[in-house]
C-alpha positions in Angstrom: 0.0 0.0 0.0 1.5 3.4 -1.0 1.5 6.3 1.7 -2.1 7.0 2.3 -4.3 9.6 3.8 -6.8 9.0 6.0 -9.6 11.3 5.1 -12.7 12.3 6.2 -16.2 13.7 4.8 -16.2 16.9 5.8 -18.9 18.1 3.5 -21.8 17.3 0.6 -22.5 20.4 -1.8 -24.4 21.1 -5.0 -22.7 23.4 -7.3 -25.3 26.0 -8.4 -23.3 26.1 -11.9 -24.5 22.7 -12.7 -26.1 21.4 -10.6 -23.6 18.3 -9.7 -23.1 16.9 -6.8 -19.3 17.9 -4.7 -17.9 15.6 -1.9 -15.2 17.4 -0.1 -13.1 15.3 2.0 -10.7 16.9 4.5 -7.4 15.3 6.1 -8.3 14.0 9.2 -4.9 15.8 11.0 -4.5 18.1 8.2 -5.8 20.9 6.2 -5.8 19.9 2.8 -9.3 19.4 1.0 -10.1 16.8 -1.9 -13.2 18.0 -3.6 -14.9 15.2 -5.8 -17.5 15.8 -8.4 -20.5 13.4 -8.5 -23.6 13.1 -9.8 -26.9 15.0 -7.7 -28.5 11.5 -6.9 -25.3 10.3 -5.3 -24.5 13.4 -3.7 -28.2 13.1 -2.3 -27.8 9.2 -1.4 -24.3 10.0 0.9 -25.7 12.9 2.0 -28.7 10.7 3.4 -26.0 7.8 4.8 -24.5 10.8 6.5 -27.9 11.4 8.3 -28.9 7.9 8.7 -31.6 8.7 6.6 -32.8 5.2 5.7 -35.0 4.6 2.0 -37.5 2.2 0.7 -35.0 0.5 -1.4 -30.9 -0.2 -1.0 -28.6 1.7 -2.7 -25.8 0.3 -4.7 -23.4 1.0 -2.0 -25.9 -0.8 0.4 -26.2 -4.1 -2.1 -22.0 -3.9 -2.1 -22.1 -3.7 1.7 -25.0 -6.3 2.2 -22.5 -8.6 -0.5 -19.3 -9.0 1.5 -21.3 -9.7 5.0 -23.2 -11.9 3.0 -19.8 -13.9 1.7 -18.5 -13.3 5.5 -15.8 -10.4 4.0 -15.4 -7.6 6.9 -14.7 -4.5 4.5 -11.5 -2.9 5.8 -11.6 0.6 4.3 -11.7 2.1 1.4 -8.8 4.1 -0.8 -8.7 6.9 -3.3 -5.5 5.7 -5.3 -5.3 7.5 -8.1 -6.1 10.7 -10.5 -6.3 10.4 -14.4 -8.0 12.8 -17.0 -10.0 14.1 -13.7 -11.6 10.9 -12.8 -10.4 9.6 -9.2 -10.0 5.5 -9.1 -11.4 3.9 -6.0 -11.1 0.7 -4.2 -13.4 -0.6 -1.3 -10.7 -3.5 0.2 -12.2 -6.4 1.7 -11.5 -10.2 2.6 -11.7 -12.4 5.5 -9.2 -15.1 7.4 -6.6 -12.1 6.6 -6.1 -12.4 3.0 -7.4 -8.8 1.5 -8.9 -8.0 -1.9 -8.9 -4.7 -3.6 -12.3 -4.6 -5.4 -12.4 -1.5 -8.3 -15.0 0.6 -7.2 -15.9 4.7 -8.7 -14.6 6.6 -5.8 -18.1 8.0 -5.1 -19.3 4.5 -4.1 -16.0 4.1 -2.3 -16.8 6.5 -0.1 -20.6 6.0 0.1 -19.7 2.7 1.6 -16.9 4.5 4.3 -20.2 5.8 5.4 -22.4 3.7 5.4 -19.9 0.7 7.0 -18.2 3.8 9.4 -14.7 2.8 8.2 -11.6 4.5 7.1 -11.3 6.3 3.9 -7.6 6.9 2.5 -6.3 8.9 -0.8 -3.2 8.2 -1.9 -0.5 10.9 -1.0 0.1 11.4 -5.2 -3.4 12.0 -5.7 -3.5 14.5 -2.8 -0.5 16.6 -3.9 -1.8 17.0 -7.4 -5.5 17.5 -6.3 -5.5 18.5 -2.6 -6.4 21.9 -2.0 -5.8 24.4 1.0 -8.7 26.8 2.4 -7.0 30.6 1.8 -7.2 32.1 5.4 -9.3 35.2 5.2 -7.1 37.5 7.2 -10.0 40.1 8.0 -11.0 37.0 10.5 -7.8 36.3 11.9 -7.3 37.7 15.7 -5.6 41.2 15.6 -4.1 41.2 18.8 -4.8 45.0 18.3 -3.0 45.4 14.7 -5.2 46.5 12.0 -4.8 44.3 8.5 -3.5 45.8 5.7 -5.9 46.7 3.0 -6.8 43.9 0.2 -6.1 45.1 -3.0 -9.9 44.9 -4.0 -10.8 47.2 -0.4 -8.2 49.6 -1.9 -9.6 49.6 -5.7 -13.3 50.2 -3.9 -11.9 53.0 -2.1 -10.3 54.6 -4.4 -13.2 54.0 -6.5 -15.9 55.7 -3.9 -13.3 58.8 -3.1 -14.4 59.9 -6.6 -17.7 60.2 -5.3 -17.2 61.5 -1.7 -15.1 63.9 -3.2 -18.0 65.1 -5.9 -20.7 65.1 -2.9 -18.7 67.1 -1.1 -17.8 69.5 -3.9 -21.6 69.8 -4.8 -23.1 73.2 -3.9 -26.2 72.2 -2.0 -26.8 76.0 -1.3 -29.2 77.0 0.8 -32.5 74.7 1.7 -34.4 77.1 3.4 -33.5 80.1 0.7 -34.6 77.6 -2.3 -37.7 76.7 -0.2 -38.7 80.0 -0.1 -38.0 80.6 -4.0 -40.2 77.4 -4.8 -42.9 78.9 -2.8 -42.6 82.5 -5.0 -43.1 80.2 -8.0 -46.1 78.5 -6.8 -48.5 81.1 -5.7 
């Protein structure tokens, strides 16, 4: 087995581009983020497992799980272990009396059965340094300790920007209300 990371679901999302389905697994002691597209049923059907939101009928990842107890296989964990022309290739590994079988599986049943069976899911180390992503710290929500941030380059562009119009409100000759009341009033008798 090559070096693995143990991940964990940290999130199901729908992206309101196109309406597919995101898994975003986060390192269990990291902070790097996998995000996995999949289709809107699936994304609904882990999202469900997560809440132990039981249907009518078994899902595929249910039938898989159902399988191996069936054939007395204790499913181990499941593994991410690799990344070609943006699909991820999945395992679910499984066996009994010790002797372990990888079985192929898409990575979005792979995890889907992490789930549902509560066990470990691992991406390989390769996969996560070409795919892993970091959150970008917002610094505007970092603690101060009394120390003003600097401004972004985007506060500074807006600032800039709205000058132009503090600077032409304050400019403007407003004259005087009470004088140009009384002239509207001459005007309408």
């Amino acid at each position: 087995m090559a070096d693995m990371v143990e991940m964990v679901v940290d999130s199901v999302r729908l992206s309101l581009m196109t309406s597919e389905g995101v898994i975003v697994l986060r390192e269990k002691t990291g902070e790097r983020f996998l995000p996995i597209f999949v289709t809107r049923s699936m994304a609904d059907g882990i999202t469900a497992s997560l809440n132990d939101i039981v249907t009518i009928q078994p899902s595929s990842w249910n039938l898989i799980i159902n399988s191996l107890k069936g054939l007395n296989a204790k499913i181990v964990r499941t593994e991410i272990v690799r990344l070609a022309d943006d699909i991820y290739y999945g395992n679910i590994v499984a066996g009994s009396d010790g002797n372990l079988k990888n079985i192929d599986a898409r990575s979005s049943d792979a995890i889907a059965v992490a789930v549902c069976a509560h066990i470990p899911i691992l991406v390989s180390s390769d996969v996560m340094d070409v795919a892993g992503i970091v959150r970008e710290l917002d610094i505007r929500t970092l603690p101060l300790q009394g120390v003003e941030p600097p401004p972004s380059p985007k506060q500074e562009a807006d600032e800039k920007y709205l000058s132009l119009y503090k600077d032409f409100l304050k400019n403007l000759d407003w004259g005087d209300s009470e004088k140009n009341d009384k002239d509207d009033d001459k005007d309408n008798p």
